[in-house]
N, C-alpha and C positions, 0 to 999 in steps of 0.2 A: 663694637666696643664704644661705651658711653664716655663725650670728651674728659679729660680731666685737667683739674688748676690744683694747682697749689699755692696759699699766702700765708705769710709769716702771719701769728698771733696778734702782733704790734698793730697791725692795719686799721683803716676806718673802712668799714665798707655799710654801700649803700643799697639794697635792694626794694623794688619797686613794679609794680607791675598795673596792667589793664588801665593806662591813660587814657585809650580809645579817640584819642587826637583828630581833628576830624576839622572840616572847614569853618568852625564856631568854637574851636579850640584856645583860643588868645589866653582866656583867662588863666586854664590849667595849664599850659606851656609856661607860663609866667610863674604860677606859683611851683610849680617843680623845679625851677633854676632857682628863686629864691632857697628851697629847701638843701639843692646840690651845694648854692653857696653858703647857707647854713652849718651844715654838717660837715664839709670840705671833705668828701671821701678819697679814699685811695683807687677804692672801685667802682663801679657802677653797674650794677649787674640789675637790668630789664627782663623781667620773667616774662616777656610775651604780650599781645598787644599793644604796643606803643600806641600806635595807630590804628583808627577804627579798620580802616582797610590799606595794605600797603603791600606793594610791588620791588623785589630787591633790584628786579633792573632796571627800572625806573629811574629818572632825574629823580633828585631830590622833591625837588620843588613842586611833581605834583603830586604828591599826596600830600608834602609838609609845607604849609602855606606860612608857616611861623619858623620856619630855620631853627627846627628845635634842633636836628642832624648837625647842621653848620655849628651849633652851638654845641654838642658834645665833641664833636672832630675836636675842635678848638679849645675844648676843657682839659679832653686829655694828650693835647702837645703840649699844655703847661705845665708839664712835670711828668713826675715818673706816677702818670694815672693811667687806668684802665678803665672802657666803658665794653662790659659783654651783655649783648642782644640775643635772647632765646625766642627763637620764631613761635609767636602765639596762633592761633586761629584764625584770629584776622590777618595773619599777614603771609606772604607766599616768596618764594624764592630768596628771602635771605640773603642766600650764597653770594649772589651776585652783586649785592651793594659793593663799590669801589672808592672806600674811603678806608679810616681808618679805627671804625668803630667793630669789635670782632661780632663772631655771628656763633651763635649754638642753634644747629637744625631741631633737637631733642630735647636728653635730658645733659645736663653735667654734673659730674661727681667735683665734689669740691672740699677739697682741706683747706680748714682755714684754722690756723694755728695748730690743737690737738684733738681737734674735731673733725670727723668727716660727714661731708653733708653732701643727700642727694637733692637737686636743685632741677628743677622744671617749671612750664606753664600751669601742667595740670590737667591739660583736658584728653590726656592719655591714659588714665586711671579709669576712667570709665565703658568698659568691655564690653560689658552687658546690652549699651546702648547700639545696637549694630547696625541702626539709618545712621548714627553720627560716625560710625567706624570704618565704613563704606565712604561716607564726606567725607572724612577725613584720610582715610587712603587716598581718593582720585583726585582731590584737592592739591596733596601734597606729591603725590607721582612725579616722581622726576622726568619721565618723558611726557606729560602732561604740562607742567610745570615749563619746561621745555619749549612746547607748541606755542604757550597763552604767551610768551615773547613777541608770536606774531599776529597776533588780534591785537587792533584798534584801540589805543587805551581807554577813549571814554566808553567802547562797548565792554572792553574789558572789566572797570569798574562799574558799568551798569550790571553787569553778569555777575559780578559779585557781589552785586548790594543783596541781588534777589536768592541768591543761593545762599548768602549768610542768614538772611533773614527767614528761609525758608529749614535750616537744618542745624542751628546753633544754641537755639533753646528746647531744645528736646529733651524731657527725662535730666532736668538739671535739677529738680526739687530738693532729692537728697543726696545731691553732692557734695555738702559740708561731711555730713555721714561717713561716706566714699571716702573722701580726704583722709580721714583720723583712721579709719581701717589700713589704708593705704601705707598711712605712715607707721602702723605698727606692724606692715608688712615689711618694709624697709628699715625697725630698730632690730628685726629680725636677724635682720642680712648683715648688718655688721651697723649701721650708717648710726650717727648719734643725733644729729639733727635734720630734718623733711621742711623744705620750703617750697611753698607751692603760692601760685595765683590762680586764675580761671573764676573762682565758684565767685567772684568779688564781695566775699564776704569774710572780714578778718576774722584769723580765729587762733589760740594757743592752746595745744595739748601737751601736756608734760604726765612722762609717765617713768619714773626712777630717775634717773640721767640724761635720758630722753625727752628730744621736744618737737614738736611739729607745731611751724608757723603758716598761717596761710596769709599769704600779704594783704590780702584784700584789695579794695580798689582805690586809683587815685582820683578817678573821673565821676566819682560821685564823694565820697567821702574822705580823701586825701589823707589814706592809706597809706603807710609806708616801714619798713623796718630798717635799722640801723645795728651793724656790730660797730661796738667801742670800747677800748680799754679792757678787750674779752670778754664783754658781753653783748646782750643783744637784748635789745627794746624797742616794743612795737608802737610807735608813735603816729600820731596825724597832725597833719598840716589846720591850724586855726587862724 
């Protein structure tokens, strides 16, 4: 069963995805908290890559060399905020971070006001690709996932430089395509709105009442969607 939230209409929330955070990151860590204090959301809801490569049981510290983590803990004990983290591709174990930022292994189902919305990464749409659904199974394997606790962490991250780099851009050409099918598989099923990240390319489909956003990316284009005031607008950071 797919997690589910529920938020009142009222809410600001903020959605964001593929920051790709990395040790040359200063800048876009920067301009993302600019944007959070911008917008001052209720939520904060991370569709997946935060970081180019991340380990949930890991210290913080090594893969976030800019306390971007330190810096959401501490956003949302300043009130009655929420920050949820959807494990992207780049990042593994999740589960295991011990703070107080929540975690989505998947997808979540999400009502937000009189809407229900299915919310993902995105790079689970894609079936047909069956070298990245193989990577993608043994990657996320829980007794896999499990073992890599006890490897080395600079061989660990060297292991994964070469296995992301080696199985993550396969057969991505037409996954904007993919996406908008996707989502008109999902206004099927009941869902009114499809938000997705991965293909980092923004994009909006509306079809009757229906809308499918694709967040697109923060780490090159500075990407990002906002609801407010019960709507939703796809805006970039200038």
């Amino acid at each position: 069963m797919h997690p589910y939230l529920s938020i009142s209409g009222d809410k600001t929330v903020l959605f964001v995805s593929d920051l790709h955070i990395d040790s040359s990151g200063r800048e876009e860590t920067e301009k993302i908290k600019r944007v959070i204090e911008a917008v001052n959301p209720d939520f904060i809801f991370i569709a997946g890559d935060l970081f180019n490569i991340a380990f949930g049981w890991m210290r913080s510290a090594e893969y976030d060399n800019f306390g971007f983590i330190n810096y959401l803990e501490k956003w949302s004990k300043s009130g009655e905020r929420r920050v949820i983290w959807l494990e992207g591709n780049h990042e593994f174990g999740l589960k295991y971070l011990k703070d107080t930022i929540d975690v989505v292994e998947k997808e979540l189902i999400l009502n937000l006001g009189s809407r229900k919305i299915y919310l993902a990464h995105g790079d689970l749409i894609n079936r047909s690709d069956i070298k990245y659904q193989i990577f993608r199974f043994l990657t996320k394997n829980r007794v896999i996932v499990f073992a890599a606790r006890f490897i080395p962490h600079r061989l660990l991250f060297m292991l994964a430089s070469i296995i992301i780099d080696k199985n993550l851009t396969a057969d991505c050409n037409d996954l904007p395509e993919r996406t908008r099918e996707f989502a008109k598989d999902c206004f099927k099923k009941g869902f009114d709105i499809v938000i997705l990240g991965h293909t980092h390319k923004a994009d909006v489909y509306i079809e009757d009442k229906h809308c499918y956003y694709n967040i697109g990316n923060f780490m090159e284009h500075k990407d990002y969607l906002v609801y407010k005031n019960e709507k939703f607008s796809a805006d970039r950071y200038i």
